[in-house]
C-alpha positions as CSV (number, residue, x, y, z in Angstrom):
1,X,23.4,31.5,-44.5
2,X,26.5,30.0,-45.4
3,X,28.9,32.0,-48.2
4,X,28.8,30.2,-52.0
5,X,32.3,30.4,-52.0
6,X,33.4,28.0,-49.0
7,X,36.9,27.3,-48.5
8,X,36.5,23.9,-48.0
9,X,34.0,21.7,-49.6
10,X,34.4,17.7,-49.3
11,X,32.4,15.5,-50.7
12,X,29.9,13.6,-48.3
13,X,29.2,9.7,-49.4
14,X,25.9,8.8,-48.1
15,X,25.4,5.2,-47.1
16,X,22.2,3.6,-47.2
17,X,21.5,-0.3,-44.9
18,X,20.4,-2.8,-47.5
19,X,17.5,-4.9,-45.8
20,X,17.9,-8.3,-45.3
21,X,15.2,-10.6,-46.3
22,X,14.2,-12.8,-43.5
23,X,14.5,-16.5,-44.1
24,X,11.3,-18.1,-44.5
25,X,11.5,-21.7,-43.4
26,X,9.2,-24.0,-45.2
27,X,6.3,-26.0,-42.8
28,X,7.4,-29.4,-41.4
29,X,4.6,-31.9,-42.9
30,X,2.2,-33.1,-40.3
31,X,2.9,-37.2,-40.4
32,X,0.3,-38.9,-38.7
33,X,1.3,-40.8,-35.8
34,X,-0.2,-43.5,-34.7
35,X,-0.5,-44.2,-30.5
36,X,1.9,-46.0,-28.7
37,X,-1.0,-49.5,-27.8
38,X,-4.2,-49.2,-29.4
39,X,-6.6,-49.2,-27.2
40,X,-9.3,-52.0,-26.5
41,X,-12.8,-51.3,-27.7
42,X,-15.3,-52.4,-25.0
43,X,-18.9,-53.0,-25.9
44,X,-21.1,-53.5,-23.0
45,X,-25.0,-54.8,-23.3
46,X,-27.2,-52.6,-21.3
47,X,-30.3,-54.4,-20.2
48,X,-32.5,-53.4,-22.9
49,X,-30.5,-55.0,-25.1
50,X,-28.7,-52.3,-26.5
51,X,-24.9,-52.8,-27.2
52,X,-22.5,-49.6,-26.2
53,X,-19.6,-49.8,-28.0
54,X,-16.8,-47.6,-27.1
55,X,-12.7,-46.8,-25.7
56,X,-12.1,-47.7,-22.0
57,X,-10.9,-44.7,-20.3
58,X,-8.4,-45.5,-17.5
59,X,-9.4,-43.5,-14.6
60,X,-7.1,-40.2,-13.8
61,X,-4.4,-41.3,-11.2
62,X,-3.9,-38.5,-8.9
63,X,-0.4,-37.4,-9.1
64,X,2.1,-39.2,-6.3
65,X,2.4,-37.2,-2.5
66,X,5.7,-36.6,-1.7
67,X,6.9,-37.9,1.4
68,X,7.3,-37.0,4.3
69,X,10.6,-36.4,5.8
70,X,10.5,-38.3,9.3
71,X,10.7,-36.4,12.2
72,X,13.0,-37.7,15.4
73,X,11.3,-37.8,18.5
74,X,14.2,-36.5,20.0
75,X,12.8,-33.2,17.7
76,X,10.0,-33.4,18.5
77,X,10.0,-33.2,22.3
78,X,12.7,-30.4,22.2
79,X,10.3,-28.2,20.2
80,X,7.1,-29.2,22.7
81,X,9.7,-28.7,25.8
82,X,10.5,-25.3,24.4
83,X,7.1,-24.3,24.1
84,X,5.8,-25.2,27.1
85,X,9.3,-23.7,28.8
86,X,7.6,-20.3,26.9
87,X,4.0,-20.7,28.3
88,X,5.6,-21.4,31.9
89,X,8.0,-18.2,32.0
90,X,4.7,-16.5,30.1
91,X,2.8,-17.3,32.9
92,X,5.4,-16.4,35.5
93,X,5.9,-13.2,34.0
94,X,1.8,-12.7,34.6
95,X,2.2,-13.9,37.8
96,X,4.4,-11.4,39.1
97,X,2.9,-8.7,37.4
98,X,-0.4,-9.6,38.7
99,X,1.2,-9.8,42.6
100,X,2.8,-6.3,42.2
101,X,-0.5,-5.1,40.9
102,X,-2.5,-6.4,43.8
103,X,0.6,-5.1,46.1
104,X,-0.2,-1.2,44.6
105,X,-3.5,-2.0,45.4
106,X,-3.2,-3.2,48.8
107,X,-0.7,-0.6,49.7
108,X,-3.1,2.2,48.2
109,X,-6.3,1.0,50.0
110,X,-4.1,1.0,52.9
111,X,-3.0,4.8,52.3
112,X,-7.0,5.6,51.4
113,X,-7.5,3.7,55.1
114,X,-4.8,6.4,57.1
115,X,-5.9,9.2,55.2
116,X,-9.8,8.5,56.0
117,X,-9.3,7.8,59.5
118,X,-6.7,10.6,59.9
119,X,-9.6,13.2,58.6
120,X,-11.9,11.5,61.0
121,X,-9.8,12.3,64.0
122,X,-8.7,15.8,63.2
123,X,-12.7,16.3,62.4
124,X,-12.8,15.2,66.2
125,X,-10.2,17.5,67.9
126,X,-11.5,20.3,65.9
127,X,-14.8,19.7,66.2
128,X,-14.4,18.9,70.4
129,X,-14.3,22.5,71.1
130,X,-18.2,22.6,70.1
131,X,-19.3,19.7,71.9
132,X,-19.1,20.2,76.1
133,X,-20.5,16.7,76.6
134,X,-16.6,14.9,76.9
135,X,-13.9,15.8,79.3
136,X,-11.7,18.7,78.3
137,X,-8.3,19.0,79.2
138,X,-6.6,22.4,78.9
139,X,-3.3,21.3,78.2
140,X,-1.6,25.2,79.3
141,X,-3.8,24.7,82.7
142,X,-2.1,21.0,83.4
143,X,1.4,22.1,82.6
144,X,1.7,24.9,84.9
145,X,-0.5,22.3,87.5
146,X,2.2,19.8,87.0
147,X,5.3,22.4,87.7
148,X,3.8,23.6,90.3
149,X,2.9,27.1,89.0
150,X,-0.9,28.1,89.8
151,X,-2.6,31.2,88.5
């Protein structure tokens, strides 16, 4: 691949990490400690006779509460007065969009009214040609009666 007789040859020095050995630390000795009070043996007699002997175990204290940060009444009724400021302008927004609900309604039964009662009368001028029982007025008849034209 390459020619034997290259121009230029240099010598390549290859270098090689030397591992480092991790320190190993010797094991601190375990020195027995002793407690900071003994603690009292109690023995108690049950009423058989028989003695218990044993340590008292103080009960486990439940860990402090933190406390409370007061709160000012001065707090306390601007946050109730700006609730109930909410539910009032809640309930006058329902309000008014119950009114102009029952005013579509109103206005629609009041259409539905005109429009059934306007079908009823043209039903009864249409229909008053058929029926002979009513006075009929031929309105061509009483115009030329009124200006004084006769046929």
């Amino acid at each position: 691949m390459y020619p034997e007789h290259a121009p230029y040859e240099t010598a390549v020095d290859v270098h090689r990490p030397t591992p480092i050995t991790p320190v190993v630390m010797p094991p601190a000795p375990l020195v027995p400690m002793q407690p900071g009070s003994v603690p009292s043996v109690a023995s108690v007699v049950l009423p058989d006779g028989r003695v218990v002997t044993g340590y008292a175990i103080n009960p486990m204290q439940p860990e402090p509460v933190a406390a409370k940060p007061a709160v000012s009444r001065a707090a306390v009724n601007v946050a109730l007065g700006g609730v109930g400021f909410l539910a009032v302008c809640g309930g006058l927004l329902l309000l008014t969009t119950f009114i102009a609900a029952l005013t579509a309604l109103i206005t629609q039964l009041i259409i539905l009214a005109a429009v059934i009662f306007g079908g009823w009368i043209a039903v009864q001028i249409f229909s008053a040609s058929g029926h002979r029982d009513g006075t009929t007025v031929n309105i061509r008849k009483a115009v030329i009666k009124r200006n004084k034209f006769y046929s």
